[in-house]
C-alpha positions in Angstrom: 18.8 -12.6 20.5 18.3 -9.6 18.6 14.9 -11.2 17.6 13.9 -11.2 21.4 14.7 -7.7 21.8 12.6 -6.1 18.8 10.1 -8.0 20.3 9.8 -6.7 23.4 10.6 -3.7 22.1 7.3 -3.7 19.7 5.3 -5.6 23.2 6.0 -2.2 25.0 5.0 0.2 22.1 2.0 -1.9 21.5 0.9 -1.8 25.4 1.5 2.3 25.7 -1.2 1.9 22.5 -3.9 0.4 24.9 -5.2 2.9 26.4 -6.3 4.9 23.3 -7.5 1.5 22.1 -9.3 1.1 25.2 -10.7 4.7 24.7 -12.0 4.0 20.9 -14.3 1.4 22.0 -15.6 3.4 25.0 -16.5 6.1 22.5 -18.2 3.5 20.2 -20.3 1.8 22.8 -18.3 -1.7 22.2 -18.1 -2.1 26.0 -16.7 -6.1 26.0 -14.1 -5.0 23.8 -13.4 -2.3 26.1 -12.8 -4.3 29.2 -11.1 -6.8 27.2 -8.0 -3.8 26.3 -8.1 -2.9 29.7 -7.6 -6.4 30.7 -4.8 -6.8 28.3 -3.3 -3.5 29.6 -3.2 -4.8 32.8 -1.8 -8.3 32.3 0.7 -6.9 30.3 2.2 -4.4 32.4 2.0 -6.1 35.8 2.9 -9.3 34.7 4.3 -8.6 31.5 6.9 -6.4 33.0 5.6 -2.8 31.9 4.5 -4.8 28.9 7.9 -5.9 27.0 6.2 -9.5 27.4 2.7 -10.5 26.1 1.1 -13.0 28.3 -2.6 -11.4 27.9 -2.1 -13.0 23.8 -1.0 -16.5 25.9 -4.4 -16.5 27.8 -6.6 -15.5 25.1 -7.1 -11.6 25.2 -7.0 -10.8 21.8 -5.0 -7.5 20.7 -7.9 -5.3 18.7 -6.6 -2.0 17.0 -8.7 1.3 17.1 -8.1 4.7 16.2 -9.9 8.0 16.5 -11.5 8.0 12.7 -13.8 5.0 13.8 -15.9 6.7 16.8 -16.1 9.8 14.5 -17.2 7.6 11.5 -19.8 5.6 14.0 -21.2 9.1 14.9 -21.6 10.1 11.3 -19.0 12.9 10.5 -18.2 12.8 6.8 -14.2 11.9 5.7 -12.7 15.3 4.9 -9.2 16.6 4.4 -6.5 15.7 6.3 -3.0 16.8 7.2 0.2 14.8 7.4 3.2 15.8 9.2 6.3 14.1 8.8 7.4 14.1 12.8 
């Protein structure tokens, strides 16, 4: 049971993460993979009740996972230094 819960607890996190997802690919021009997180996004938190379940995985829209370093590495700007907070 406790199983079932983590999970849906991880679902949700993973669907708030969408929309930043969906926002990397916009920024680096990858267009199907765009519509394919927004399609996911939307599966999963109409039908996947505010996303705690994952039926978008069940009918093939594949989770991708983007963050902000990629569209500023596709537009060229150079790894510097960095700062981690621990919040």
């Amino acid at each position: 049971m406790h199983d079932r819960k983590r999970e849906g607890v991880g679902n949700f996190a993973d669907n708030l993460n969408e929309p930043l997802t969906f926002v990397n690919h916009v920024l680096q021009f990858q267009i199907p993979d765009a519509g394919a997180t927004l399609s996911r996004f939307v599966i999963n938190t109409t039908v996947g009740v505010a996303g705690i379940f994952d039926p978008a995985s069940a009918l093939g829209v594949q989770r991708t996972k983007e963050d902000f370093d990629q569209p500023l590495g596709k537009w060229g700007v150079e790894g510097g230094p960095y700062l981690v907070l621990p919040l």
